[in-house]
Structure formats: C-alpha cells, structure tokens
MARBA-3410 file (N, C-alpha, C, O; in Angstrom, 1 decimal):
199
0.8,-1.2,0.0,0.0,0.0,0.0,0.9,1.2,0.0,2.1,1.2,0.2 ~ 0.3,2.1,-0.2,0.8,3.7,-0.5,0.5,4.2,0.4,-0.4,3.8,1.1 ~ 1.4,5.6,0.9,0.9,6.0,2.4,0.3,7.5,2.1,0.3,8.1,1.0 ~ -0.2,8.0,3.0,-0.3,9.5,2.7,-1.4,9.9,1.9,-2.4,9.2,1.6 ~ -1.3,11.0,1.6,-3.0,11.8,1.1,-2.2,12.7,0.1,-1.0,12.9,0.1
-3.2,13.2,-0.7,-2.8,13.6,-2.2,-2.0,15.3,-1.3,-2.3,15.8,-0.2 ~ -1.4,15.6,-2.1,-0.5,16.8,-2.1,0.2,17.0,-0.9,1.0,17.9,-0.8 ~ -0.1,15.9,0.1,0.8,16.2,1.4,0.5,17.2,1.9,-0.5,17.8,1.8 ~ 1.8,17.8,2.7,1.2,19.0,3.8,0.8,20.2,3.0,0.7,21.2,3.7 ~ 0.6,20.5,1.4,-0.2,21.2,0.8,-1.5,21.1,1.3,-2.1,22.0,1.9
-1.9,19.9,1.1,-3.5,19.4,1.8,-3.7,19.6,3.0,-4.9,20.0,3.3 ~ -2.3,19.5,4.3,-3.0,19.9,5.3,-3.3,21.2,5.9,-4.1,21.5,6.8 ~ -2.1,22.2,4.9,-2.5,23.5,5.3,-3.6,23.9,4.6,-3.9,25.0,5.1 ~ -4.3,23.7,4.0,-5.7,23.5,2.9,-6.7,23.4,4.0,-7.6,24.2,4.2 ~ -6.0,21.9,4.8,-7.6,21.5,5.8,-7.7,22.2,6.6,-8.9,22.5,6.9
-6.2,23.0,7.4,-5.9,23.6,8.3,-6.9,25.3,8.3,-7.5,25.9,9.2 ~ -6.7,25.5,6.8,-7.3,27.0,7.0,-8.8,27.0,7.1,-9.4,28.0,7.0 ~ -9.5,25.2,7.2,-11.2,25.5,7.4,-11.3,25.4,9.1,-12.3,25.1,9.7 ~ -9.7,26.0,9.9,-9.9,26.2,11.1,-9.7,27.4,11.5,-9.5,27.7,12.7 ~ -9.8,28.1,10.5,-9.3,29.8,10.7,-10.1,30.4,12.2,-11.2,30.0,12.7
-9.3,31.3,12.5,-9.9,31.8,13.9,-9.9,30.9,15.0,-10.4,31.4,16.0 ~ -9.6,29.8,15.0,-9.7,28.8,16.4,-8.7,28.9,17.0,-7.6,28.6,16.6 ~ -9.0,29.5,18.2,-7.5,29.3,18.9,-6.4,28.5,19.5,-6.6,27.3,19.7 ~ -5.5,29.1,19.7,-4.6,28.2,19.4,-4.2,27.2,20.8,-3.7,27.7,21.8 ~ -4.5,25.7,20.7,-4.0,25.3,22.2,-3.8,23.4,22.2,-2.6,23.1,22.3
-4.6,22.2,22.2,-3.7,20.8,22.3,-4.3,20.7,21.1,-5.5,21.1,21.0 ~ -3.5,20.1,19.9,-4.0,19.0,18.9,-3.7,17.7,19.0,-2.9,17.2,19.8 ~ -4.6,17.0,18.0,-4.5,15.8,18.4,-4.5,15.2,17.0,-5.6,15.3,16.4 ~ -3.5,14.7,16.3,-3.5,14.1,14.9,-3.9,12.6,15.2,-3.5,11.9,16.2 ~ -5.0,12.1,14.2,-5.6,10.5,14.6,-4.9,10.1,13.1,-4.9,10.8,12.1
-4.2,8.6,13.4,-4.0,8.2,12.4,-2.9,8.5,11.8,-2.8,8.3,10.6 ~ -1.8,9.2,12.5,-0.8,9.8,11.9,0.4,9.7,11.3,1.0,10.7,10.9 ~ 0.8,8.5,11.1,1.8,8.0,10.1,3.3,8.1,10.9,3.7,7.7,12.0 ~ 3.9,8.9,9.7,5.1,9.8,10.4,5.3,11.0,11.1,6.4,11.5,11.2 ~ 4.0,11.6,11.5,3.7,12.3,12.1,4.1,14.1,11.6,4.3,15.0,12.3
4.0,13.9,10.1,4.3,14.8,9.7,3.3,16.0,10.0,3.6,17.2,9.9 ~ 2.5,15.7,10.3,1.0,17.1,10.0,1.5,17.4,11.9,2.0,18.5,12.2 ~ 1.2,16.5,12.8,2.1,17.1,14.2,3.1,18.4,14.3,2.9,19.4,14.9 ~ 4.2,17.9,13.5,5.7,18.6,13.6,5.2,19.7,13.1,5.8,20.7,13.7 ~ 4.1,20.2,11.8,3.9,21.4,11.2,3.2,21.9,12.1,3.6,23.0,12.3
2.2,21.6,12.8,1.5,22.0,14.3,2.4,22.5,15.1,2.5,23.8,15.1 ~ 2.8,22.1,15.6,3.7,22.1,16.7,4.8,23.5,15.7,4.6,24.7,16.0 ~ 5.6,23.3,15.0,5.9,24.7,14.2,5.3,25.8,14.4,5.9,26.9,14.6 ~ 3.8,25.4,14.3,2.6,26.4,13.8,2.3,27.2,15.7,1.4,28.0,16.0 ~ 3.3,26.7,16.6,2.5,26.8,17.9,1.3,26.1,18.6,0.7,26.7,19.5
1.2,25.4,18.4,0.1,24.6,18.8,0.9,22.8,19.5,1.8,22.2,19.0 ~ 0.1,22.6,20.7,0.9,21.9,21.5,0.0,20.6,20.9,-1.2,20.6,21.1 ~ 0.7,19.5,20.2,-0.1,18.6,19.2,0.5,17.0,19.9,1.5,17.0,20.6 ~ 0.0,16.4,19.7,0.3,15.0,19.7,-0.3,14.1,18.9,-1.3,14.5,18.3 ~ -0.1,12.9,18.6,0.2,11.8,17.0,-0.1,11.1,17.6,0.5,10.8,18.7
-1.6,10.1,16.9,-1.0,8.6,17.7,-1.5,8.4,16.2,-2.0,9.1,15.4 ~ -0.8,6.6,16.1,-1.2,6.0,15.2,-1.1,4.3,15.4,-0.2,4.0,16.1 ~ -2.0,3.0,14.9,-1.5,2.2,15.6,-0.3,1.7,14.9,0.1,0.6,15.2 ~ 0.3,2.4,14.0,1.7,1.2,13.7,2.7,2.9,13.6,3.5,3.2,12.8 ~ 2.3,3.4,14.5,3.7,4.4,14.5,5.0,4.7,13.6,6.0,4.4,14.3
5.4,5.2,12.4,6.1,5.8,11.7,7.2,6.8,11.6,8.1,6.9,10.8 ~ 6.9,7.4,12.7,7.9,8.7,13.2,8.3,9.0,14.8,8.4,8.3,15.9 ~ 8.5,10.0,14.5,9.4,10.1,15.9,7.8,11.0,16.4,7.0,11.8,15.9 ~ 8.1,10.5,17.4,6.7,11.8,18.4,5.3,11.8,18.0,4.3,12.5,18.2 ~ 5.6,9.9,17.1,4.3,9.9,17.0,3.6,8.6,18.4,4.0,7.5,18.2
2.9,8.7,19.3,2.6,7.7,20.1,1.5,6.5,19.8,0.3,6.8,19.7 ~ 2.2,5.3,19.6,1.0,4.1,19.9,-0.3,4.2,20.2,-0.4,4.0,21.4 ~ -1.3,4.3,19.7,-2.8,4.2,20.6,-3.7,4.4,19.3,-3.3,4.9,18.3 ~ -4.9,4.0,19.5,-5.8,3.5,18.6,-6.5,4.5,18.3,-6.6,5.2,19.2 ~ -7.0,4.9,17.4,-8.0,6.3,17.7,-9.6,6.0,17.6,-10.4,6.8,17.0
-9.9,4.7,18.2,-11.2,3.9,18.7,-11.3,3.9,19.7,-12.3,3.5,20.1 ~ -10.2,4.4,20.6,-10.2,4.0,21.9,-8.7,5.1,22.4,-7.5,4.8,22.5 ~ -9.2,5.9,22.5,-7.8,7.1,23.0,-7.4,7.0,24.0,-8.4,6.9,24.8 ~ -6.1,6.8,24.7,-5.8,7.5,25.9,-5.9,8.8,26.4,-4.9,9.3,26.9 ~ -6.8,9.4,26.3,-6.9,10.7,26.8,-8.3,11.3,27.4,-9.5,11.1,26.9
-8.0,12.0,28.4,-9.4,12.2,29.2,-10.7,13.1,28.5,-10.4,14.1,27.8 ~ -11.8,12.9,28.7,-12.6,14.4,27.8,-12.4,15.6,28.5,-12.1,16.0,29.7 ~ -12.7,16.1,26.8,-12.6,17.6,26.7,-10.4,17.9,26.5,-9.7,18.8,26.9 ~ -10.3,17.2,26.2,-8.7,17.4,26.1,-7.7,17.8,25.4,-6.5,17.7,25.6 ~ -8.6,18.5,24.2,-8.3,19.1,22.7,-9.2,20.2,22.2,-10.5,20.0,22.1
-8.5,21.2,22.0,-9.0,22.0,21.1,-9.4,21.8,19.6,-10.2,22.6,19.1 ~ -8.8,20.7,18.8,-8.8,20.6,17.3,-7.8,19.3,17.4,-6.6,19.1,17.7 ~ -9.1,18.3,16.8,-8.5,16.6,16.2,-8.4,17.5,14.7,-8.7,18.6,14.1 ~ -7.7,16.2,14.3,-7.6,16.3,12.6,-7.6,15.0,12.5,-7.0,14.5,13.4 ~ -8.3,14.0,11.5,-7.6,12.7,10.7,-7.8,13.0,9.1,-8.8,13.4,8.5
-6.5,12.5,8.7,-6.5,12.7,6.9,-6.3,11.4,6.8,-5.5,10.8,7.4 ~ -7.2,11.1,5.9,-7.3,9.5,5.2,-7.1,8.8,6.3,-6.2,8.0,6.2 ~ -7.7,8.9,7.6,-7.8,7.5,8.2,-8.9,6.8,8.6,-9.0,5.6,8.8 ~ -10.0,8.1,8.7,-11.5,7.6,9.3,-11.8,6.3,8.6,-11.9,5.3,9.3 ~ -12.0,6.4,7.6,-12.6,5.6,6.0,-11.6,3.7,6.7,-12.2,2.6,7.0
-10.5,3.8,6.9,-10.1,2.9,6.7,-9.1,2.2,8.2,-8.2,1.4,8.1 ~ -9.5,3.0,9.7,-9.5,2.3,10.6,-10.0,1.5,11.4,-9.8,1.4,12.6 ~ -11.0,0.8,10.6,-11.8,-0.6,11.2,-13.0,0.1,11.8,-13.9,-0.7,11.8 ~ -13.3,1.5,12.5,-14.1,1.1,12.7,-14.7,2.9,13.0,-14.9,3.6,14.0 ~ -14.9,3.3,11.8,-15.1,5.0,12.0,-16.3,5.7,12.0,-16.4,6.8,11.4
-17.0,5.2,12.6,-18.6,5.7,13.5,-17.6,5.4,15.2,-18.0,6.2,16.0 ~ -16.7,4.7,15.6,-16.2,4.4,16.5,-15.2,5.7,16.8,-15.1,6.4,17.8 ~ -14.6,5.8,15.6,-13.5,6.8,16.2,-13.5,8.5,16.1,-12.7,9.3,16.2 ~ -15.1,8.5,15.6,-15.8,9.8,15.4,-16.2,10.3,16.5,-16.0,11.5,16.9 ~ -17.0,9.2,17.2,-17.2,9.2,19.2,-16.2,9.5,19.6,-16.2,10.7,20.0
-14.8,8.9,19.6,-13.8,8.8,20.6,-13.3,10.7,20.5,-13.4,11.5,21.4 ~ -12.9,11.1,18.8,-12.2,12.0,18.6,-13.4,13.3,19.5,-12.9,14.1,20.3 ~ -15.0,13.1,19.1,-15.9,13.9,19.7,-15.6,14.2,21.6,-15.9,15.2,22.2 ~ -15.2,13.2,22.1,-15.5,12.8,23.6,-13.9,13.8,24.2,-13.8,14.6,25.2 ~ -13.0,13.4,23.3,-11.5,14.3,23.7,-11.5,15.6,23.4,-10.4,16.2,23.6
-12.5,16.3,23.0,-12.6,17.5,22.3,-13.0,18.4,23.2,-13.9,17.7,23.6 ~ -13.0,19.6,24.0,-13.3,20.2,24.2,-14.9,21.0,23.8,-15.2,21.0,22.6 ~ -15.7,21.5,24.7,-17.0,21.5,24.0,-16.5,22.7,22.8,-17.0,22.4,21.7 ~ -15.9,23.6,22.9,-15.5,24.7,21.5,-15.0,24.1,20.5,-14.8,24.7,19.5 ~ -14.6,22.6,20.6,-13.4,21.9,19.9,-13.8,22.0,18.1,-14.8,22.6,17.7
-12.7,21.2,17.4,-13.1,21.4,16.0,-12.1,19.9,15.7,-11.1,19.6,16.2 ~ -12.8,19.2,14.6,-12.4,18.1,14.0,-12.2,18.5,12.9,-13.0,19.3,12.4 ~ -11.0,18.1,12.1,-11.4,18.6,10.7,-10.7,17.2,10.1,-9.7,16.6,10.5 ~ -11.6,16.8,8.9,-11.6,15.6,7.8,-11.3,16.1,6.8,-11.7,17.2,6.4 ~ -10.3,14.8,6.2,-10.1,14.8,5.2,-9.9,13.4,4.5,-9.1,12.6,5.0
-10.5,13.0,3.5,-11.0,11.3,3.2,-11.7,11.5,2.0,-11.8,12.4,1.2 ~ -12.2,10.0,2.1,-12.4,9.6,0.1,-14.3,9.1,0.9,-14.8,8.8,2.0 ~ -14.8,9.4,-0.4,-16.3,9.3,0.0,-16.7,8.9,-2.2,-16.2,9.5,-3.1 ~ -17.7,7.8,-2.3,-18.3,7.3,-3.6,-19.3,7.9,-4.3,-20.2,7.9,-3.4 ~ -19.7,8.2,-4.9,-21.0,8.6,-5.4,-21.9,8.1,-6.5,-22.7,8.7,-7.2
-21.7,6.5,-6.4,-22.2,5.2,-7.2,-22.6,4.7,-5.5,-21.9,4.8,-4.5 ~ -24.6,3.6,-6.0,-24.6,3.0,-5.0,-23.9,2.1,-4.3,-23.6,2.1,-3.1 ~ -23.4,1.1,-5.5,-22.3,0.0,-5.3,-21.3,0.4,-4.3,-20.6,-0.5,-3.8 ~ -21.1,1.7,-3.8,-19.9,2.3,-3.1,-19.2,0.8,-2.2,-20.0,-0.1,-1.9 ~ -18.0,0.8,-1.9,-17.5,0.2,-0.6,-17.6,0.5,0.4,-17.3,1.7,0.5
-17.8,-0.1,1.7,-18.1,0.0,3.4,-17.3,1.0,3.5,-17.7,2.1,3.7 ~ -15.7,0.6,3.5,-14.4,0.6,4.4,-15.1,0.3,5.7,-15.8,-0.6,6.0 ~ -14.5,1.4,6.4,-14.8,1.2,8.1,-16.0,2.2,8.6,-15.9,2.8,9.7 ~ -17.0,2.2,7.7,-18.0,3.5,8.0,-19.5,2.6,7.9,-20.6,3.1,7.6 ~ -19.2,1.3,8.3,-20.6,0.5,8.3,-21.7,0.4,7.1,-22.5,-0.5,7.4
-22.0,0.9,6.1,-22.7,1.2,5.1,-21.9,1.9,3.7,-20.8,2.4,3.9 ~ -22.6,1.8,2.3,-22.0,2.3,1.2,-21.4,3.5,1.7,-22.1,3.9,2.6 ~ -20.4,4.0,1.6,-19.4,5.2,2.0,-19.6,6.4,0.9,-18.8,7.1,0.3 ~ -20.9,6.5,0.8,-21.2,8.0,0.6,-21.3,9.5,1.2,-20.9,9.6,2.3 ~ -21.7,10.5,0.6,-21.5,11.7,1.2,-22.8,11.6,2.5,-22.6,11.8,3.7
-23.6,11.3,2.0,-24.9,10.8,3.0,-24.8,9.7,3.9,-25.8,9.3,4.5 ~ -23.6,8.9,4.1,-23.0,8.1,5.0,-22.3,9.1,5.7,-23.1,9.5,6.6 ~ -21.1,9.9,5.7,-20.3,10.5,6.4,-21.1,11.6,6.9,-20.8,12.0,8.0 ~ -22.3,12.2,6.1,-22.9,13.1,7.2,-23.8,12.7,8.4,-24.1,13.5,9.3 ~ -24.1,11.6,8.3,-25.1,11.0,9.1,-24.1,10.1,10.5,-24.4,9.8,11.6
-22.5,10.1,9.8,-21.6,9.4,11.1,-21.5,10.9,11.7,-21.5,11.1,13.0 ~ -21.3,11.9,10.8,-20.9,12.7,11.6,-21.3,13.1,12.9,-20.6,13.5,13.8 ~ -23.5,13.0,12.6,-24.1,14.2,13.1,-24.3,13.1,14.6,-24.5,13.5,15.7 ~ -24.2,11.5,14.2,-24.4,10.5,15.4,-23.3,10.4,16.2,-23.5,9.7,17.2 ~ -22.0,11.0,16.0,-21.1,11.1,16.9,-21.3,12.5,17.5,-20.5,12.7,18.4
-22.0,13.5,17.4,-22.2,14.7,17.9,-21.2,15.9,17.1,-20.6,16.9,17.6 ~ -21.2,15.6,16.3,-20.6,16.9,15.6,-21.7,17.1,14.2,-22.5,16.4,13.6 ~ -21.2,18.9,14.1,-22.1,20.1,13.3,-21.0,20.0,12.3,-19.9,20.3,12.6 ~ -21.7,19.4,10.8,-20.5,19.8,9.6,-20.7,21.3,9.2,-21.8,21.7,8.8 ~ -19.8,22.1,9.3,-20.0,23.7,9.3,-19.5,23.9,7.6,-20.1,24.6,6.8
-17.9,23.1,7.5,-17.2,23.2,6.3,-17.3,21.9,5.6,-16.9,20.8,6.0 ~ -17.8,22.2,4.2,-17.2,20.8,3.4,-17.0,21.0,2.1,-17.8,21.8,1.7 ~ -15.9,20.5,1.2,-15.0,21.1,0.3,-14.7,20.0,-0.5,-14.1,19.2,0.2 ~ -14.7,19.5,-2.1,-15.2,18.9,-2.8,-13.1,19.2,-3.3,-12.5,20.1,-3.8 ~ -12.7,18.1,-3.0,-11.1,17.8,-3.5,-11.1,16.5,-4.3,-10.3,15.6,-4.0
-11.9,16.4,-5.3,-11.8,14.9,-5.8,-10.9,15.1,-7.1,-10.4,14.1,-7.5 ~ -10.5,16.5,-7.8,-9.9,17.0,-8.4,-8.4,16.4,-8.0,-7.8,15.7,-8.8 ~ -7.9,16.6,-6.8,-6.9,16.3,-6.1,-6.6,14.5,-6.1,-5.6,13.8,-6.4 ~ -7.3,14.4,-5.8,-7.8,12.7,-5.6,-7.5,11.8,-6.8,-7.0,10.7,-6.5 ~ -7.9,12.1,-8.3,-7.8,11.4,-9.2,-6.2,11.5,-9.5,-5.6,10.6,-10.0
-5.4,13.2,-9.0,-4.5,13.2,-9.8,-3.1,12.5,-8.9,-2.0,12.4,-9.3 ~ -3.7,12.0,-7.2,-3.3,11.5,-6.4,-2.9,10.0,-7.2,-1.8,9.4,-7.1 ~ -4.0,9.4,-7.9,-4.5,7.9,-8.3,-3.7,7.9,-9.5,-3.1,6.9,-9.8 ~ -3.7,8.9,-10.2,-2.4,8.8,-11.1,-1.5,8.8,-11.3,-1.0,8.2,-12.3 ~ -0.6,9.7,-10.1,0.8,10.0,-10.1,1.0,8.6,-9.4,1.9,8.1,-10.0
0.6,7.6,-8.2,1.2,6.7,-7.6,0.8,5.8,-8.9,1.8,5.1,-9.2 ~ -0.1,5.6,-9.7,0.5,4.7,-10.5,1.3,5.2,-11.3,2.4,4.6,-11.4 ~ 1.2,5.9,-11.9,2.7,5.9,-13.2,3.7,6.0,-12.3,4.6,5.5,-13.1 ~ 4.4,6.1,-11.3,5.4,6.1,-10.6,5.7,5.2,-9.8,6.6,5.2,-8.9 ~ 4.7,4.0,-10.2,4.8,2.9,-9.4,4.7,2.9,-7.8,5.3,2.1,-7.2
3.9,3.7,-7.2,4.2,4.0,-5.4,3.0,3.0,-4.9,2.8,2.6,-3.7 ~ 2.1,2.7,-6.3,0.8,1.6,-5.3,1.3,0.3,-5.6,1.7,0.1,-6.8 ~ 1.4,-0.7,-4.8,1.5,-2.4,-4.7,0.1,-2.6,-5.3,-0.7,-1.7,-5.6 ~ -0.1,-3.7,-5.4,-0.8,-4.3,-6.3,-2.4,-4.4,-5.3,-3.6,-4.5,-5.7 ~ -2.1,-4.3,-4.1,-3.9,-3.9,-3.5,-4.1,-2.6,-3.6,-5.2,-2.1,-3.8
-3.1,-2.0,-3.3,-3.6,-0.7,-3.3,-4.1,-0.1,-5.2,-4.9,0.8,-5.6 ~ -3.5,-0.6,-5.7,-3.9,-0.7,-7.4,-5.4,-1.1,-7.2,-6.3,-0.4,-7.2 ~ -5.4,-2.2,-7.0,-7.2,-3.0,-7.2,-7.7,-2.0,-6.7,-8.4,-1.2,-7.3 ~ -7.3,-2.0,-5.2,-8.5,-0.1,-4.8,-8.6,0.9,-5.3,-9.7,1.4,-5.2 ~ -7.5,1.5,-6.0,-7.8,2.2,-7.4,-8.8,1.7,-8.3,-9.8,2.4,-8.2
-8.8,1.0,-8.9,-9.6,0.1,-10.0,-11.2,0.3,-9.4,-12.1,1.0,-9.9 ~ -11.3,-0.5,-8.5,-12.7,-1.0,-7.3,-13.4,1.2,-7.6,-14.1,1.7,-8.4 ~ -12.3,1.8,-6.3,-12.3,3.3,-6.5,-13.2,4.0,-7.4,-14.3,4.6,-7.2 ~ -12.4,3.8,-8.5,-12.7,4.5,-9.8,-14.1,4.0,-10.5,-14.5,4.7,-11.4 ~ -14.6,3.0,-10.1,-15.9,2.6,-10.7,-16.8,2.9,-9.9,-17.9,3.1,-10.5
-16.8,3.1,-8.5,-17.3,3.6,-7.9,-17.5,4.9,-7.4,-18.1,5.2,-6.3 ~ -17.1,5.6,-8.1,-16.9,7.5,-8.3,-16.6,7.9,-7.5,-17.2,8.9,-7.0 ~ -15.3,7.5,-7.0,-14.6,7.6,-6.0,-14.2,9.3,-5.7,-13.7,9.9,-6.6 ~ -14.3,9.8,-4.5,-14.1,11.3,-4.2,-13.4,11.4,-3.2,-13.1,10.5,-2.4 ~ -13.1,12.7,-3.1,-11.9,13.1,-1.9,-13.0,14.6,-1.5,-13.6,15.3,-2.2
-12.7,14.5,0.1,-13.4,15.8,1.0,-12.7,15.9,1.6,-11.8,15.1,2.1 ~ -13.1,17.6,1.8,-12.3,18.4,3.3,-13.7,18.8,3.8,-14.7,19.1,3.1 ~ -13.6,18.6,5.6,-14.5,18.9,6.1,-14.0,19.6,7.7,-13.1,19.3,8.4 ~ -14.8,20.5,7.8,-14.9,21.0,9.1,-16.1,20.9,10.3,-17.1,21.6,10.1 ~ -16.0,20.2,11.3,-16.5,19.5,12.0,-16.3,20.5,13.6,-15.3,20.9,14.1
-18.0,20.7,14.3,-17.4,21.3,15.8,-18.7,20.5,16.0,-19.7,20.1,15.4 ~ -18.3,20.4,17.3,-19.4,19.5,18.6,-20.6,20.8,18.5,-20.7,22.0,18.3 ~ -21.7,19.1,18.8,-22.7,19.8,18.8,-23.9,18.6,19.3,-23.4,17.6,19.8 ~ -25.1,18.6,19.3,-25.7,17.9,20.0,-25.8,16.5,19.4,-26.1,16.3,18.3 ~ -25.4,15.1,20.5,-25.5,14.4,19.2,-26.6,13.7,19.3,-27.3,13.9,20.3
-27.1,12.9,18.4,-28.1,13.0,17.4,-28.2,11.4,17.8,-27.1,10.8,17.6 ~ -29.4,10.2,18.3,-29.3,9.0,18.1,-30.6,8.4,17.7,-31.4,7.6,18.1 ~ -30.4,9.2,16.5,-31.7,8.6,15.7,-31.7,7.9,14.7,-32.5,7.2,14.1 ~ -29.9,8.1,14.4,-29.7,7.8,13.0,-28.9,5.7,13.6,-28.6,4.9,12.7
END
C-alpha cells in the first residue's frame, strides 16, 4: 500500500485553513503516520500530539484512535486525513475524537467518499457516501459547518502513484474497485454539537 493523502502538507495547510480563527492550544493528529501534520503543528505553535497504531515517526505515540488514551474535553482541534474511511471502525472513532474534544473543539476531515450505489463500506458501516459521512458525523455529535469537494486532487493522487509505481498491487485493485465507484476526496470542518441518536 501507499501511504499519505494527495499533495501532502499542501492538503494539510488546505484543511488547516477550514480552522481559521480557532484558537490556538492541544491537537490531536488521529491516524498519523510519520507524524508529519504534528511537527507542522507544533511549528505552527500549537501543543499537538500523534497517535497512530503502527507508529512511523518520531513523536508519533502508539494508541488507537477507537479507543484514545486521553481524558474528555482534552483538545481543542482533532484532525484525521485519510484514516476515518479505513481504521476498522469509523462511526467508532468519530465518538472517541468527539469525547476528547473540548466542547468549542473542532475536527477537521479529510478522506475519500463514492458517489455510485455499489460504493465500498471501508470502516463506515454502510456504502461510504456523502450521506454516510454526514449521518456518522451528526451520530457522533458533531455540526458539519465546512465541506469542500477535493476529488480534483484525488484522481491526480490515483495517477501520479501509479505511473510512478508508489501503489502495490492492492492498493492498485482499490484504485480500480475506486474508480468505478466514483470515488471522491473531501475536506471537512466539523465542531461538537448535540449528538443525534436517531440515525
């Protein structure tokens, strides 16, 4: 598999500015790799921390983001790029990120969403459409305020790792599967808000 999200920390200063005006105080990167989006945080002033479960970098810590080590209310601003969709279990880790958040808090997404019925699950329980992700959102207690149509980005993501050879042969088929499935990329901005258990 291929790691990372299309344009790199282009993208995350992209996601970063649907946080404009939030002030500045703990982040919490879910899903973090090598912990690169952290270190630009922490740059940026902001007191951040990484977890991820197979750890990549330095200062990124071990822990699940289904199940956080950390108490509520304990962040001002989560972020996960490309991991909701595909950590086992992301109606699960939409609660967790909501519960560590401060009630002013802000989540901001960034991920692949279908717009063919046939769509794939991943880890969002049901076809992984735009009307999947808003309905996990509003049942984990968050208000989608921002959302931002990057599928532009996304295809030319699906291109460059293949002509450059950077996808293995599953992560190709998920291309393939992907692409028939009208596969899309969003930025979204997310703040707590009442949650919702109807859905």
């Amino acid at each position: 598999m291929i790691g990372g999200h299309p344009e790199g920390l282009r993208l995350t200063k992209r996601l970063l500015a649907l946080a404009e005006g939030l002030k500045k105080g703990r982040a919490l990167d879910l899903g973090a790799g090598d912990g690169g989006t952290a270190r630009y945080l922490r740059n940026m002033g902001w007191t951040a921390e990484a977890v991820d479960l197979w750890p990549a970098g330095d200062g990124v810590r071990k822990g699940d983001m289904r199940s956080l080590p950390f108490a509520d209310g304990s962040f001002e601003l989560c972020l996960a790029e490309c991991s909701l969709a595909v950590c086992g279990d992301g109606p699960g880790a939409l609660r967790e990120a909501c519960r560590v958040l401060k009630p002013s808090g802000m989540l901001l997404v960034s991920d692949v969403f279908f717009s063919r019925p046939e769509a794939p699950s991943l880890s969002m329980g049901g076809p992984l459409t735009c009307r999947r992700w808003e309905e996990a959102f509003r049942k984990a207690g968050f208000l989608l305020t921002k959302w931002e149509d990057a599928s532009a980005l996304w295809r030319e993501f699906f291109l460059e790792s293949l002509w450059n050879g950077n996808a293995d042969e599953a992560c190709a088929d998920f291309f393939r599967r992907a692409g028939k499935a009208g596969c899309g990329y969003f930025l979204a901005r997310l703040e707590k808000g009442e949650k919702d258990g109807s859905i």
